[in-house]
N, CA, C and O of each residue as an XYZ file, in Angstrom:
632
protein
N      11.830     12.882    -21.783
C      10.600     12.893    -22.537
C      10.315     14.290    -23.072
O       9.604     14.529    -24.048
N      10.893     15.104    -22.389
C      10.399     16.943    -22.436
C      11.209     16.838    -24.211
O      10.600     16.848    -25.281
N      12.394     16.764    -24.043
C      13.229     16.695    -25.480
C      12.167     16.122    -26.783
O      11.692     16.736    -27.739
N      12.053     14.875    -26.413
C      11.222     14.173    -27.633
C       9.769     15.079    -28.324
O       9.483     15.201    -29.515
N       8.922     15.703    -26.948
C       7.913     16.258    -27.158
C       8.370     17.478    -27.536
O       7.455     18.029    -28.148
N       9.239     18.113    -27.484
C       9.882     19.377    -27.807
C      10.324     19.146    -29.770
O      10.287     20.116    -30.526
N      10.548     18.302    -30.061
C      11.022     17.779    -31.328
C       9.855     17.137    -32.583
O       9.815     17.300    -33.803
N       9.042     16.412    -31.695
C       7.865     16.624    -32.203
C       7.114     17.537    -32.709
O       6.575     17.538    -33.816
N       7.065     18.611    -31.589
C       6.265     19.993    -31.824
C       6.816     20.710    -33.078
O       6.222     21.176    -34.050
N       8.539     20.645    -32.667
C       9.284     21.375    -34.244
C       9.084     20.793    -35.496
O       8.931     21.420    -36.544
N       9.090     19.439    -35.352
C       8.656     18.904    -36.954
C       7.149     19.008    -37.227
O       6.771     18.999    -38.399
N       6.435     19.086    -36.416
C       4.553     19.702    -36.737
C       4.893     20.969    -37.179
O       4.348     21.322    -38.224
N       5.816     21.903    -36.537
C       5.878     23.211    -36.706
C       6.311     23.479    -38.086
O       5.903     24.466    -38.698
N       7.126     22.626    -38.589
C       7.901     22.805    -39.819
C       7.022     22.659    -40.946
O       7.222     23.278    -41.991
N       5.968     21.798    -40.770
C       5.380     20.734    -41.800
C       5.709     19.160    -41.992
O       5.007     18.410    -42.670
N       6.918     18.756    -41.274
C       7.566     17.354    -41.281
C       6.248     16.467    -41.065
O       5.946     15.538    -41.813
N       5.619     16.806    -40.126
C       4.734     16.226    -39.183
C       3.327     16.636    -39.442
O       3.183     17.858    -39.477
N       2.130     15.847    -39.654
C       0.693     16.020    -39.958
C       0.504     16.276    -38.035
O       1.315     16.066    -37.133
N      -1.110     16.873    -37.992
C      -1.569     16.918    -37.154
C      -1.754     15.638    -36.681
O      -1.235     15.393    -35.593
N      -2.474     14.613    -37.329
C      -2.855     13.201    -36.827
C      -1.406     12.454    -36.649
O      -1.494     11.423    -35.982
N       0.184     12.841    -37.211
C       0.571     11.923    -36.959
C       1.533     12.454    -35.471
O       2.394     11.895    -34.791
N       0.943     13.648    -35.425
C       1.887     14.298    -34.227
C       0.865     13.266    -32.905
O       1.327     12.460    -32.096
N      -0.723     13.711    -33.116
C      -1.401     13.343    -31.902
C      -1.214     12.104    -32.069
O      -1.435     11.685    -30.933
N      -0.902     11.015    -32.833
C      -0.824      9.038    -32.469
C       0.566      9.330    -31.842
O       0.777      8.538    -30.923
N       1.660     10.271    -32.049
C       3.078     10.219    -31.460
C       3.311     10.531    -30.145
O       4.235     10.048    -29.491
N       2.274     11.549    -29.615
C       2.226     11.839    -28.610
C       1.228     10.922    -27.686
O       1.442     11.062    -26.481
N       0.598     10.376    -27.891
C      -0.006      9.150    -27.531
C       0.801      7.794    -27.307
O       0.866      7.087    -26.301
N       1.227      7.693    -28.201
C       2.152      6.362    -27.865
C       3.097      6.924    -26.890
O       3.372      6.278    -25.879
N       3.587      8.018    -27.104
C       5.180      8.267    -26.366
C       4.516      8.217    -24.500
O       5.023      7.706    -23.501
N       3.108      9.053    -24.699
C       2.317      8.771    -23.124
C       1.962      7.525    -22.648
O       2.399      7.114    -21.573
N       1.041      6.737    -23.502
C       0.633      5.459    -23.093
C       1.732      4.398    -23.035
O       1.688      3.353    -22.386
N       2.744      4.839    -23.831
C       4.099      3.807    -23.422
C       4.913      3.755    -22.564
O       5.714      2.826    -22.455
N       4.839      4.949    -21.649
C       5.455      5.445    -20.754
C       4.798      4.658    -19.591
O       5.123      3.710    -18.876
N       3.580      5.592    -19.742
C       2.794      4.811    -18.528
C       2.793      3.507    -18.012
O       2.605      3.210    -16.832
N       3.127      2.322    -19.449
C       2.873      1.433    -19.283
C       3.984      0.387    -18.998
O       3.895     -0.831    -18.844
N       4.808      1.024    -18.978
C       6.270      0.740    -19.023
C       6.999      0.535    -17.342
O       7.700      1.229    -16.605
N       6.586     -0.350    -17.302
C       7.234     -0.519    -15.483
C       8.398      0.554    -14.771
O       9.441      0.048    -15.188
N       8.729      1.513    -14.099
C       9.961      1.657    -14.134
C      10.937      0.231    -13.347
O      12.117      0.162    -13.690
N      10.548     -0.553    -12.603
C      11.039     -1.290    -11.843
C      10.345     -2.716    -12.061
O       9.798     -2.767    -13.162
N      10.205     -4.034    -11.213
C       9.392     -4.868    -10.915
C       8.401     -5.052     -9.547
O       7.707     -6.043     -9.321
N       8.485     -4.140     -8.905
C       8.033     -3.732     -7.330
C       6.790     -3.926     -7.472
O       6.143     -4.190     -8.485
N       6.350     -3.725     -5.975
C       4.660     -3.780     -6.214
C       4.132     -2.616     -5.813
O       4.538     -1.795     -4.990
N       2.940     -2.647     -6.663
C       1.836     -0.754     -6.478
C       0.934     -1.294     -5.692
O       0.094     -2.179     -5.857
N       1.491     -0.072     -4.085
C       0.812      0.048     -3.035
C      -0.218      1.048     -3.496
O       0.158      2.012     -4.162
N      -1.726      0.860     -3.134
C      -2.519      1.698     -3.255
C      -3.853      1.933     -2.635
O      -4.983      2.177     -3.058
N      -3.255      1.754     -1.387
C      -4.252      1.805     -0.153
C      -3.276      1.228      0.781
O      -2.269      0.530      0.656
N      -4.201      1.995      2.194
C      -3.293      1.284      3.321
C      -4.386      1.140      4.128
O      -5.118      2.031      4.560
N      -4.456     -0.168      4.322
C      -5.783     -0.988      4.503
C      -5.576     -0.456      6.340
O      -6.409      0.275      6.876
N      -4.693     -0.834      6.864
C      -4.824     -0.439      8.516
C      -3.288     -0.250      8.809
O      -2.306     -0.654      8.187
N      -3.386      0.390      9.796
C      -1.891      0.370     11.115
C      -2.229      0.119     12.245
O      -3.150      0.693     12.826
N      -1.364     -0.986     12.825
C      -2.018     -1.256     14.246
C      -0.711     -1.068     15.371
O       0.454     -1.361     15.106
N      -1.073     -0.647     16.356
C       0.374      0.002     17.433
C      -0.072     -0.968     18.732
O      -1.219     -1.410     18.806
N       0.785     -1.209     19.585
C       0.713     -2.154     20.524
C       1.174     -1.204     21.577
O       2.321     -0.771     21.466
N       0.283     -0.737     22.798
C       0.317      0.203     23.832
C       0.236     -0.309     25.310
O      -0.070     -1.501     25.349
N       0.377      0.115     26.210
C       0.265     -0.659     27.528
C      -0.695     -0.324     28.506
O      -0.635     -0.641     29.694
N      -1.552      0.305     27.975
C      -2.948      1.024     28.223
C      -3.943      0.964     27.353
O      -4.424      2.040     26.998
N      -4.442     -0.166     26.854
C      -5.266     -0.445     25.600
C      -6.950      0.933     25.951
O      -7.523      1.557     25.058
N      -7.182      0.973     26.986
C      -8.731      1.648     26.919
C      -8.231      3.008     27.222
O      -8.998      3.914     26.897
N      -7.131      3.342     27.766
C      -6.737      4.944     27.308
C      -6.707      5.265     26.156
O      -7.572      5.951     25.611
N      -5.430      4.689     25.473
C      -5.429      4.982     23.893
C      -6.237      4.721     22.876
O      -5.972      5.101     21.736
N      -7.408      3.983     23.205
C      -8.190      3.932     22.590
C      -9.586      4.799     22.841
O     -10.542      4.846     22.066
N      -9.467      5.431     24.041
C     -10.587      5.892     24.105
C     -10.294      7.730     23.245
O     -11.049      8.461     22.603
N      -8.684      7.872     23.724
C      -8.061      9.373     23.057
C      -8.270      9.279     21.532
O      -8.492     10.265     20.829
N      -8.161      7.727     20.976
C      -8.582      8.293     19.638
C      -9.802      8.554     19.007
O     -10.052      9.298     18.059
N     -10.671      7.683     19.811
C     -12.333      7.812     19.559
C     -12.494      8.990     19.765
O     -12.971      9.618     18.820
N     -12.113      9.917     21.297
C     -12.282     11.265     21.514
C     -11.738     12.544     20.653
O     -12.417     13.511     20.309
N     -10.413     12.331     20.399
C     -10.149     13.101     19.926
C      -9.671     13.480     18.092
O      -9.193     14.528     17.659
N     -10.029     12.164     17.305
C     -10.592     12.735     16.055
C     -11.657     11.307     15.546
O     -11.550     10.432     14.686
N     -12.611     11.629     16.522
C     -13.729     10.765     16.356
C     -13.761      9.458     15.499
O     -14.626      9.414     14.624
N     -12.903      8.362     15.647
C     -12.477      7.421     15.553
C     -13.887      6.106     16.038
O     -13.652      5.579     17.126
N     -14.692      5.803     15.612
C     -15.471      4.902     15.963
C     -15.005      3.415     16.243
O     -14.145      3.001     15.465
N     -15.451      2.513     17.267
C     -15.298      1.544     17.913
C     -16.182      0.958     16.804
O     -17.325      1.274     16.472
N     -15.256     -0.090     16.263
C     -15.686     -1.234     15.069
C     -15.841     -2.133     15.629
O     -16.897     -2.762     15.550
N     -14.852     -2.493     16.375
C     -14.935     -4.186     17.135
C     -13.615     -4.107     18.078
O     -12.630     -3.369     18.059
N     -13.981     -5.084     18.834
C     -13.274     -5.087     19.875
C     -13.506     -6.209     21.114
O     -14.639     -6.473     21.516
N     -12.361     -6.799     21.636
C     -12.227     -7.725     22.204
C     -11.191     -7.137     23.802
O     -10.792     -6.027     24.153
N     -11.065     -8.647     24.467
C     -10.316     -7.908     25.877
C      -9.295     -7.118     25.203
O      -9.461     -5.900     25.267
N      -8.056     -7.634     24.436
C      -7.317     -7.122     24.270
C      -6.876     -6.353     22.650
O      -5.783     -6.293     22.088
N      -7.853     -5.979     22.352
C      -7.640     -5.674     20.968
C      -9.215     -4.963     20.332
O     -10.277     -5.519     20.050
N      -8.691     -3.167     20.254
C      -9.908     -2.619     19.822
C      -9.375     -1.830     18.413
O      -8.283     -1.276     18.288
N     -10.733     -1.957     17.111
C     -10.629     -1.790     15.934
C     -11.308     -0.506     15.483
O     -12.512     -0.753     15.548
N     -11.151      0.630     15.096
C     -11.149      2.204     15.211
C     -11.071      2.295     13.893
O     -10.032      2.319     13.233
N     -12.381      2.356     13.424
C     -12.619      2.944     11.894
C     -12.244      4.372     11.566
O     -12.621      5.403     12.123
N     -11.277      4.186     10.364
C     -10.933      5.467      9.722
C     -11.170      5.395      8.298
O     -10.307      5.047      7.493
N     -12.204      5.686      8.036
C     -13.059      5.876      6.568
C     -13.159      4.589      6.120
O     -13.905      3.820      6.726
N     -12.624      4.265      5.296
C     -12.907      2.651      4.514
C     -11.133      1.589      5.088
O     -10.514      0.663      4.565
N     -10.955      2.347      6.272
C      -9.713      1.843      6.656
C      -9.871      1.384      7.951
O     -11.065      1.391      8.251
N      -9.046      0.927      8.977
C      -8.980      0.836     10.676
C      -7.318      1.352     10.888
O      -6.299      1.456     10.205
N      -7.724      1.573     12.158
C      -6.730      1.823     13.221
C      -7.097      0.426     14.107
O      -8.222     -0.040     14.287
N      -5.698     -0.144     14.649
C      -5.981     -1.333     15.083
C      -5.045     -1.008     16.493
O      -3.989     -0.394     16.346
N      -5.538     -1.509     18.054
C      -4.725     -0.669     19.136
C      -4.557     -2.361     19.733
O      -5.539     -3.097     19.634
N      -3.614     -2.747     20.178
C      -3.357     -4.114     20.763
C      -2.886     -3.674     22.561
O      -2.086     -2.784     22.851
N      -3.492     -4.401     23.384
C      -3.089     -4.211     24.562
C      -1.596     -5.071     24.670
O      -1.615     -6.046     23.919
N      -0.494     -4.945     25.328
C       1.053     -4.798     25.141
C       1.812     -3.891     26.178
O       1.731     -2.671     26.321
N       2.731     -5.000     27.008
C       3.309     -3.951     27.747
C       4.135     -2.548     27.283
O       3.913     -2.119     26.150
N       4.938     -1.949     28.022
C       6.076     -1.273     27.865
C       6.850     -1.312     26.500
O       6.477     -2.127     25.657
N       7.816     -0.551     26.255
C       6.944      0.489     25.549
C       5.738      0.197     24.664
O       5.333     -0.951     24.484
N       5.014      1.591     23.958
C       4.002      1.704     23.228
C       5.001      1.156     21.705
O       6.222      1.017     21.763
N       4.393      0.970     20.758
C       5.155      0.449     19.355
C       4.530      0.645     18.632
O       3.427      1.102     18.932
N       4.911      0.385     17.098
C       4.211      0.024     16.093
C       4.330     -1.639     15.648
O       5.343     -2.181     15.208
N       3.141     -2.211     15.868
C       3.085     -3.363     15.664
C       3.306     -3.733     13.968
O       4.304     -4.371     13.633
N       2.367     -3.311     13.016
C       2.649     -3.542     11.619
C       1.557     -2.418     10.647
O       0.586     -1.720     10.939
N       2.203     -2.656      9.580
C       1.428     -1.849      8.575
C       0.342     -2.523      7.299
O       1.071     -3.277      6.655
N      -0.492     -2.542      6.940
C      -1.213     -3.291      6.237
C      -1.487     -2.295      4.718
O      -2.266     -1.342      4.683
N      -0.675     -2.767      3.564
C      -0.789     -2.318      2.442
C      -1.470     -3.019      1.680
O      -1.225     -4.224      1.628
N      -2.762     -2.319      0.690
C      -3.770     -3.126      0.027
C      -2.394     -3.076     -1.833
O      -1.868     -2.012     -2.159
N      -2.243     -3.890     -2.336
C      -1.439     -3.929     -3.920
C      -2.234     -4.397     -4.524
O      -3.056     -5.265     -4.227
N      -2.002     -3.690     -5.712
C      -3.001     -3.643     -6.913
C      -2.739     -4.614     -7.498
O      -1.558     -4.960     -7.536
N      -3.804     -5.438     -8.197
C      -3.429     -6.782     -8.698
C      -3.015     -8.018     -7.718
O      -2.581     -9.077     -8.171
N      -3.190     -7.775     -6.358
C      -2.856     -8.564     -5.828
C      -2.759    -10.335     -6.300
O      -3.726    -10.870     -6.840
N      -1.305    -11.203     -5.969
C      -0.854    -12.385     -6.835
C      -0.130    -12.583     -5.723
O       1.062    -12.284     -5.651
N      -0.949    -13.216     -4.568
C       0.186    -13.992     -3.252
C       1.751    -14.597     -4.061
O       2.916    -14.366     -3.736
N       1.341    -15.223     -4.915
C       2.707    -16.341     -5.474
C       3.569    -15.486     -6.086
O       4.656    -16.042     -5.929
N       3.722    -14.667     -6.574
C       3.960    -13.202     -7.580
C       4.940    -11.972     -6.353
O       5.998    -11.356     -6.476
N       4.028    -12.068     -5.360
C       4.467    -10.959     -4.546
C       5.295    -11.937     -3.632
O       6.266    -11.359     -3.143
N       5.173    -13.362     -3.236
C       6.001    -14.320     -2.309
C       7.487    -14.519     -3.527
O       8.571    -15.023     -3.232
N       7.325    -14.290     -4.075
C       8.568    -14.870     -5.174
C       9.645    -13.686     -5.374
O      10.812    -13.836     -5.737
N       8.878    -12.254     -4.999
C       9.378    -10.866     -5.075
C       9.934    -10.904     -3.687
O      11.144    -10.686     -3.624
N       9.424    -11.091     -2.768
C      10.119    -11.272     -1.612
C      11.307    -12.073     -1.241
O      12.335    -11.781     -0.630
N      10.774    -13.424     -1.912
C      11.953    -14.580     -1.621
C      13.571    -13.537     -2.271
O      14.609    -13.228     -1.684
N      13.057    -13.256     -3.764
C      14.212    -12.797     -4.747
C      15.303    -11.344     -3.739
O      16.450    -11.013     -4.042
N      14.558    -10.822     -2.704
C      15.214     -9.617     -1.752
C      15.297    -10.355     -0.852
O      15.620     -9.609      0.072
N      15.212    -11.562     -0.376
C      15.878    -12.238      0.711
C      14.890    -11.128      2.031
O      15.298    -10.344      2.887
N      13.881    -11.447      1.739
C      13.110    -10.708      2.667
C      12.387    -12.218      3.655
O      12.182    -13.342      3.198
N      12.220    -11.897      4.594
C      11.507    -13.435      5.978
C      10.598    -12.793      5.794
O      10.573    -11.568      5.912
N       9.439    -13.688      5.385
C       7.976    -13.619      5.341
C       7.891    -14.836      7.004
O       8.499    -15.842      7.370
N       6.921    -14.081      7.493
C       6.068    -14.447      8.760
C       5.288    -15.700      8.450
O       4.460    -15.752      7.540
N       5.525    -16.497      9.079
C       4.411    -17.935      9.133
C       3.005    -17.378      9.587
O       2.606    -16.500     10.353
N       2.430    -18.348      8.711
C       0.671    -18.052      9.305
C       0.275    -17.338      8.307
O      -0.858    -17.216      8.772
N       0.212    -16.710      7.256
C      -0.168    -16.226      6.531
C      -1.070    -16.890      5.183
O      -0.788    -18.053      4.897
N      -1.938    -16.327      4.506
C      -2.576    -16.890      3.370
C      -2.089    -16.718      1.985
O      -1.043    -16.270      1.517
N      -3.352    -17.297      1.386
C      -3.050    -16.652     -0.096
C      -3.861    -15.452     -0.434
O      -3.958    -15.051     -1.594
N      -4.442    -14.880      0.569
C      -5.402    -13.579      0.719
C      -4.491    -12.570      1.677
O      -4.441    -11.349      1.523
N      -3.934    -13.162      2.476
C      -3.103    -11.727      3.292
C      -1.621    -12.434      3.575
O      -1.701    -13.655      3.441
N      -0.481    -12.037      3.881
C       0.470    -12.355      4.837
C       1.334    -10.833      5.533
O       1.104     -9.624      5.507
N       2.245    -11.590      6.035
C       3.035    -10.635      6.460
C       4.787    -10.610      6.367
O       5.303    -11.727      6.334
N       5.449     -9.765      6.336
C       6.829     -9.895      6.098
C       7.491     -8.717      6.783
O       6.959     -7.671      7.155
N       9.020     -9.172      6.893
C       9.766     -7.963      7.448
C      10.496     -7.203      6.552
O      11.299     -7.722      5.776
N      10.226     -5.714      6.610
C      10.850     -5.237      5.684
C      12.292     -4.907      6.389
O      12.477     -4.795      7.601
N      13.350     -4.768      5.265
C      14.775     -4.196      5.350
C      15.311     -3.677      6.701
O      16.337     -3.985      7.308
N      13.886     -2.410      7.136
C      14.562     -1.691      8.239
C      14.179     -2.516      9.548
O      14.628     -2.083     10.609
N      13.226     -3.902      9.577
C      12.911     -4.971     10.675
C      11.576     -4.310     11.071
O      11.206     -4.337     12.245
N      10.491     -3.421      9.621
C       9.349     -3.083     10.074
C       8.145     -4.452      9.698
O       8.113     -4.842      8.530
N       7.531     -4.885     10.374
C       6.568     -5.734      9.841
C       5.316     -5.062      9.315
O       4.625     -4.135      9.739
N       5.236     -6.117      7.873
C       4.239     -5.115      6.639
C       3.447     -6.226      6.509
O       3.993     -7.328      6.450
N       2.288     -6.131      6.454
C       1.507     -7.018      5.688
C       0.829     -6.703      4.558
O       0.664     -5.488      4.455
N       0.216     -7.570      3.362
C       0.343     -7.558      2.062
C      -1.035     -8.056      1.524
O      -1.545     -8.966      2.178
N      -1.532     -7.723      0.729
C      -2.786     -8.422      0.358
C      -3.484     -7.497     -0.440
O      -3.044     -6.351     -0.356
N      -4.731     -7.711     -1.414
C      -5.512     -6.917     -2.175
C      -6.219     -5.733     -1.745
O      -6.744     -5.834     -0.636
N      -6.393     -4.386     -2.493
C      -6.940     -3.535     -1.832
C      -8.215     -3.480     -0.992
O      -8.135     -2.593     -0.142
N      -9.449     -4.205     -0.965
C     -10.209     -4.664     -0.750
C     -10.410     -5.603     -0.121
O     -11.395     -6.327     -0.260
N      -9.244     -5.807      0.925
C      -9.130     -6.890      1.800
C     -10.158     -6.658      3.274
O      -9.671     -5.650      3.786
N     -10.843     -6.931      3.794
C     -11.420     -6.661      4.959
C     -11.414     -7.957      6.738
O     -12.307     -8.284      7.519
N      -9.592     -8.365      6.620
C     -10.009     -8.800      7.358
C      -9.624     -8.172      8.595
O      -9.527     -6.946      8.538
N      -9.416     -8.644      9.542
C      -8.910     -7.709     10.986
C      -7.704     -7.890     11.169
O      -7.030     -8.413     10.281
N      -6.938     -7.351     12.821
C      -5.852     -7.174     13.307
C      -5.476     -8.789     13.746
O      -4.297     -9.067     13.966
N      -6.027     -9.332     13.806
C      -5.956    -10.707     14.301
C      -5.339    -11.670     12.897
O      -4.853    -12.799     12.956
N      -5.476    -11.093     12.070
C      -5.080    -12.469     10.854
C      -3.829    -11.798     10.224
O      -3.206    -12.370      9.330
């Protein structure tokens, strides 16, 4: 792109090029860019929660409340929800070892049928139980991700 805008500038410079037709050129060459998929993937743009599965649920949950003031959202015997700004931390009681249970990415435009069809096409196993508002799947390296609109608010449980 540096080339094209570099070539532009020389034919404005020369006279080839009007002022107005340099700025619609440099406009299109930006807004076409932008708009121009590099791939078919989906735009993550929020990460709605992470939840880890520990074998001491009221220790680790109390170290994160304590130590970067993590507030108690909700919480059940085995499962407490630790607000982090417009996000959670989600802590599951779970033996040996401590883990990462899954990751929760909010995608823009969210399209369950759209993003299930992107999955099927990578031969990716989507998780039973899931909606047309959230699910979950395994990614490549056997991490479980779950999927849904940025503005999703439901809990560790769904």
């Amino acid at each position: 792109m540096q080339l094209i805008i570099e070539k532009l500038l020389n034919d404005f410079e020369r006279g080839t090029l009007n002022r107005r037709q340099l700025a619609a050129s440099l406009t299109l060459l930006v807004t076409g860019a932008e708009a121009a998929p590099k791939d078919a993937g989906l735009k993550a743009v929020t990460i709605n929660h992470v939840t880890v599965r520990v074998p001491n649920l009221q220790k680790t949950s109390q170290f994160y409340q304590e130590f970067f003031g993590m507030p108690l959202k909700q919480h059940s015997e085995k499962t407490h929800i630790l607000g982090v700004g417009k996000s959670f931390f989600g802590v599951e009681q779970k033996g040996t070892p401590a883990e990462l249970d899954h990751i929760d990415f909010g995608i823009a435009g969210f399209d369950a049928d759209a993003v299930l069809a992107k999955l099927k096409a990578r031969n990716l196993k989507v998780e039973e139980g899931g909606t047309k508002e959230s699910f979950k799947f395994w990614d490549p390296d056997g991490f479980l991700i779950q999927l849904n609109g940025p503005e999703y608010e439901g809990h560790v449980g769904k």
